[in-house]
C-alpha positions as CSV (number, residue, x, y, z in Angstrom):
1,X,30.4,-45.1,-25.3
2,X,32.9,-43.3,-22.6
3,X,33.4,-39.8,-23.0
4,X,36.0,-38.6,-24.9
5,X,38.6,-36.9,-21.8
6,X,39.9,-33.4,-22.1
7,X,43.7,-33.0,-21.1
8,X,45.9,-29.9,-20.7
9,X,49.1,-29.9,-21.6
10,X,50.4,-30.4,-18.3
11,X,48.5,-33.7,-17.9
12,X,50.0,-35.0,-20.9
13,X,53.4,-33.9,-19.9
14,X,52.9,-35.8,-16.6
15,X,51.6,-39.0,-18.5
16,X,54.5,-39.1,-20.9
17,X,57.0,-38.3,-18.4
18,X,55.9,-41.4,-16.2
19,X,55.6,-43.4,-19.3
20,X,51.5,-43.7,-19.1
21,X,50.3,-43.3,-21.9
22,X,50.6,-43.5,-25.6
23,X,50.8,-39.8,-27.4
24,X,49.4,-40.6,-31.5
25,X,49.9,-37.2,-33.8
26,X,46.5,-37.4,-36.3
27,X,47.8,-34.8,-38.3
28,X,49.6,-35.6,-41.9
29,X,53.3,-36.0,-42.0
30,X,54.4,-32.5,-43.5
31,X,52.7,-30.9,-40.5
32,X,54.5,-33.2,-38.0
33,X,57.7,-33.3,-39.5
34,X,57.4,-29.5,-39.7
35,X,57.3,-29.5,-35.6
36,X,56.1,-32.2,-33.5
37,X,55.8,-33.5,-29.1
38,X,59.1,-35.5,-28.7
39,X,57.6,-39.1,-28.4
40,X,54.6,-38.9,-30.3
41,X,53.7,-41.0,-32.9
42,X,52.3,-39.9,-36.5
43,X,48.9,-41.8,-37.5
44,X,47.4,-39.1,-40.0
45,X,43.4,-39.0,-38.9
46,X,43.2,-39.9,-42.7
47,X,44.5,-43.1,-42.2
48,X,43.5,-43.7,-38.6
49,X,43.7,-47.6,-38.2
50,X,42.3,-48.6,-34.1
51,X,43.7,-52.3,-35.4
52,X,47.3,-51.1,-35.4
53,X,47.0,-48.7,-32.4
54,X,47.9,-50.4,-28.5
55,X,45.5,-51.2,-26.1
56,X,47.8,-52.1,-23.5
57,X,47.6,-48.3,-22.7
58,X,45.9,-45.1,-22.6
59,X,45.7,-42.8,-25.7
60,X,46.1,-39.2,-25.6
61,X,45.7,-38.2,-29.6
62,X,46.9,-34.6,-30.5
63,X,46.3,-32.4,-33.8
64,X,47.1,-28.4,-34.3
65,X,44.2,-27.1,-32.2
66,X,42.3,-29.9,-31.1
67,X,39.5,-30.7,-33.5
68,X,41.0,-33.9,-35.4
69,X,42.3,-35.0,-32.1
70,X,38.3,-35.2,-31.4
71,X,37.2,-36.8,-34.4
72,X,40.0,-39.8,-33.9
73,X,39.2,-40.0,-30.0
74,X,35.3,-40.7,-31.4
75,X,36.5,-43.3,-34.3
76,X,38.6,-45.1,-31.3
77,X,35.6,-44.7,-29.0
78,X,33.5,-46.6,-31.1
79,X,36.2,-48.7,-32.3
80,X,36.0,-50.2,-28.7
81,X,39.3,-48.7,-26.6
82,X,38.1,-47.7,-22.9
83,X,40.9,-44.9,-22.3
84,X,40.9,-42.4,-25.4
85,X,41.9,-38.4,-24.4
86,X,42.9,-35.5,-26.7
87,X,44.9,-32.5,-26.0
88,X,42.7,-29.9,-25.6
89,X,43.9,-26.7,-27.8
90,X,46.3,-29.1,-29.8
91,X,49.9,-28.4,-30.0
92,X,49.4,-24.8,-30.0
93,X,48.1,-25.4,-26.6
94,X,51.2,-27.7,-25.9
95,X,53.5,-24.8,-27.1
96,X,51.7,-21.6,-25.1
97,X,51.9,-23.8,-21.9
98,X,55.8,-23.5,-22.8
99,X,56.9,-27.0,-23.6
100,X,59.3,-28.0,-26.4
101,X,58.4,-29.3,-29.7
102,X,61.2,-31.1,-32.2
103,X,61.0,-31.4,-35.9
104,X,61.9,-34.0,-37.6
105,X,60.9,-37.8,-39.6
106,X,57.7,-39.6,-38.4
107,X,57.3,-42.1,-36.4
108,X,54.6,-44.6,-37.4
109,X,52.2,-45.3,-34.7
């Protein structure tokens, strides 16, 4: 099984920016809609589904602080994708490195 990879905030920026990746929000919708990363897409670790999630490219999963984000990266891992990272610290991390957050609806992954 790869590893599961470890990216700051500033990574992810840089992968969403040049349209890299795929950002998927494990926590549940209140939380999201509450405050969110413009882009990402809500798949609640409770109802994590790898059959509905691309493979065409990478995954960088995200939670509050980073701990769901790990447990989905290892369900995906296992579930057979190549390229699964997390956001290390979560979206607090996202926030103390200074980048925006929206609120609003989900968006289903």
């Amino acid at each position: 099984m790869q590893p599961i990879q470890n990216l700051d905030a500033a990574a992810v920026k840089q992968l969403l920016a040049q349209n890299s990746a795929v950002l998927v929000d494990v926590r549940e919708a209140g939380e999201y809609a509450r405050e969110h990363i413009a882009g990402a897409k809500l798949m609640p670790l409770s109802q994590l589904n790898a059959e509905t999630l691309p493979r065409e490219k990478p995954l960088v999963l995200c939670c509050a602080s980073g701990m769901r984000s790990q447990t989905a990266a290892r369900r995906l891992l296992q579930a057979g994708f190549t390229f699964v990272a997390h956001l290390h610290g979560g979206l607090a991390a996202w926030k103390a490195a200074g980048l925006p957050t929206q609120a609003g609806s989900p968006s289903p992954a």
